[in-house]
C-alpha positions as CSV (number, residue, x, y, z in Angstrom):
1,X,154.4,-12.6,202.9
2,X,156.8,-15.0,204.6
3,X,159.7,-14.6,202.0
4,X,160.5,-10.7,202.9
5,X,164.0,-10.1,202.4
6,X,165.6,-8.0,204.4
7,X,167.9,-5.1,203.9
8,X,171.3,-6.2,205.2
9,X,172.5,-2.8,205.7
10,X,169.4,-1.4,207.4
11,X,169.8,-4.7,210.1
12,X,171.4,-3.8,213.5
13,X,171.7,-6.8,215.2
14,X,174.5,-8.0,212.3
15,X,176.3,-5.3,212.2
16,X,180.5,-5.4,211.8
17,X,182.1,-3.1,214.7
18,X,184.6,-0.6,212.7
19,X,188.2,-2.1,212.8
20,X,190.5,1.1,212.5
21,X,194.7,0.4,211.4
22,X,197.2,0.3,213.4
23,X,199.3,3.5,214.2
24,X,202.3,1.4,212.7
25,X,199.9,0.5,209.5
26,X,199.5,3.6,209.0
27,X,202.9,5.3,209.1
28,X,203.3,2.7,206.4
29,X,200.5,3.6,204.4
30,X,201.7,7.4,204.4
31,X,205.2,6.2,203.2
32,X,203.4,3.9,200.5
33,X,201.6,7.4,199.9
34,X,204.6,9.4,199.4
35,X,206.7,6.7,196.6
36,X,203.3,6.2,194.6
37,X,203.6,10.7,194.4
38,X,207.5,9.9,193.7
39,X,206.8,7.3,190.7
40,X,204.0,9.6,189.6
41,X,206.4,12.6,189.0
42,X,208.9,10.3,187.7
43,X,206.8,8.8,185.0
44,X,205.3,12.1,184.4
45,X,208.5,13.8,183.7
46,X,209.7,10.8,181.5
47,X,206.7,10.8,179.2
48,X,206.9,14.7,179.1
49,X,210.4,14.9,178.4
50,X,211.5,11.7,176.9
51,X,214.1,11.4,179.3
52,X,214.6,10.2,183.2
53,X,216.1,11.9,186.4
54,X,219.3,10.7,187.1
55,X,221.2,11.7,190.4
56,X,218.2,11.2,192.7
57,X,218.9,8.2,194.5
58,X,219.3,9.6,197.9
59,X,215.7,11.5,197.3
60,X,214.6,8.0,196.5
61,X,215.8,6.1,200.4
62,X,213.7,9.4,202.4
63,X,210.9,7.7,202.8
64,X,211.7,4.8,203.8
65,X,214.1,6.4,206.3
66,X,211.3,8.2,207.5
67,X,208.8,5.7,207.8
68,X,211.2,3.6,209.7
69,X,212.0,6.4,212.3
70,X,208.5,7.0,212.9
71,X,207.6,3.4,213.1
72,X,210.5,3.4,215.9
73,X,208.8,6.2,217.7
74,X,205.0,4.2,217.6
75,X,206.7,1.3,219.0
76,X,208.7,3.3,221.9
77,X,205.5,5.1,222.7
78,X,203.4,1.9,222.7
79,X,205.4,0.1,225.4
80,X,206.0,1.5,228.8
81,X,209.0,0.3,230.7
82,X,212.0,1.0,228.9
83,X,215.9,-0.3,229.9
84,X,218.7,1.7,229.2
85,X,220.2,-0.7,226.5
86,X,216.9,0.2,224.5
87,X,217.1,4.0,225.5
88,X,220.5,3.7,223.9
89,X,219.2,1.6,220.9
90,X,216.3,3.7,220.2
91,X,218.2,6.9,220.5
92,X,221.0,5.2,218.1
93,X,218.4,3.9,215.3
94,X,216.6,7.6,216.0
95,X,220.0,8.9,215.2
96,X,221.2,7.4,212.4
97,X,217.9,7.3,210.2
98,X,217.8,11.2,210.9
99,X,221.8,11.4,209.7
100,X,220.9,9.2,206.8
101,X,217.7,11.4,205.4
102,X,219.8,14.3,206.0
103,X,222.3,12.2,203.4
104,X,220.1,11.8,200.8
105,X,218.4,14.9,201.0
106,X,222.3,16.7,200.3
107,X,222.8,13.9,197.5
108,X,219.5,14.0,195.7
109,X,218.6,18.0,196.0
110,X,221.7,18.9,193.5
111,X,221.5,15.6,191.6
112,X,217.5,16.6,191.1
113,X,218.2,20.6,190.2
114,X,221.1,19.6,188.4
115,X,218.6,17.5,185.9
116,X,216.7,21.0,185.2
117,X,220.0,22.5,184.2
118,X,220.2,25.2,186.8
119,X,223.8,25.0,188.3
């Protein structure tokens, strides 16, 4: 029986080495994660009450916000020599993205509750 075919997943001579993501990939993925939950609730509470959330804009940017501060700390971590100018850089970016979820969190917490009617 010349013609055998062989089981390509049982052959170990062509097998694919495992290619695991990227630290930055997958801070990215997790953010990707976190709006599909946010447009989830959001078109969950529309069909359920026939109206939409206004007000959460700042809840909205978080995120984002987030995954860009932790995509700042995976690239300071991956290099090793750092100057001052992009201690001071890094630090600012750090800063500010912290400042702005901070923001949005004190926008879009009252603009959400206030949505539910409790004042």
């Amino acid at each position: 029986m010349p013609d055998e075919k062989k089981d390509p997943l049982t052959s170990s001579e062509e097998t694919i080495p495992v290619v695991y993501a990227s630290p930055l990939k997958r801070v990215w993925a997790w953010v990707g994660v976190a709006y599909m939950l946010v447009i989830v609730c959001l078109i969950t509470y529309s069909l359920a009450f026939g109206a939409y959330l206004h007000g959460i804009g700042g809840l909205l940017v978080c995120p984002a916000l987030g995954g860009t501060a932790a995509s700042l700390v995976v690239l300071w971590r991956q290099e090793k020599k750092h100057s001052p100018l992009q201690l001071v850089l890094f630090l600012g970016t750090l800063g500010l993205c912290t400042v702005l979820i901070i923001l949005g969190l004190r926008s879009g917490i009252p603009g959400l509750v206030n949505n539910f009617g409790v004042r």
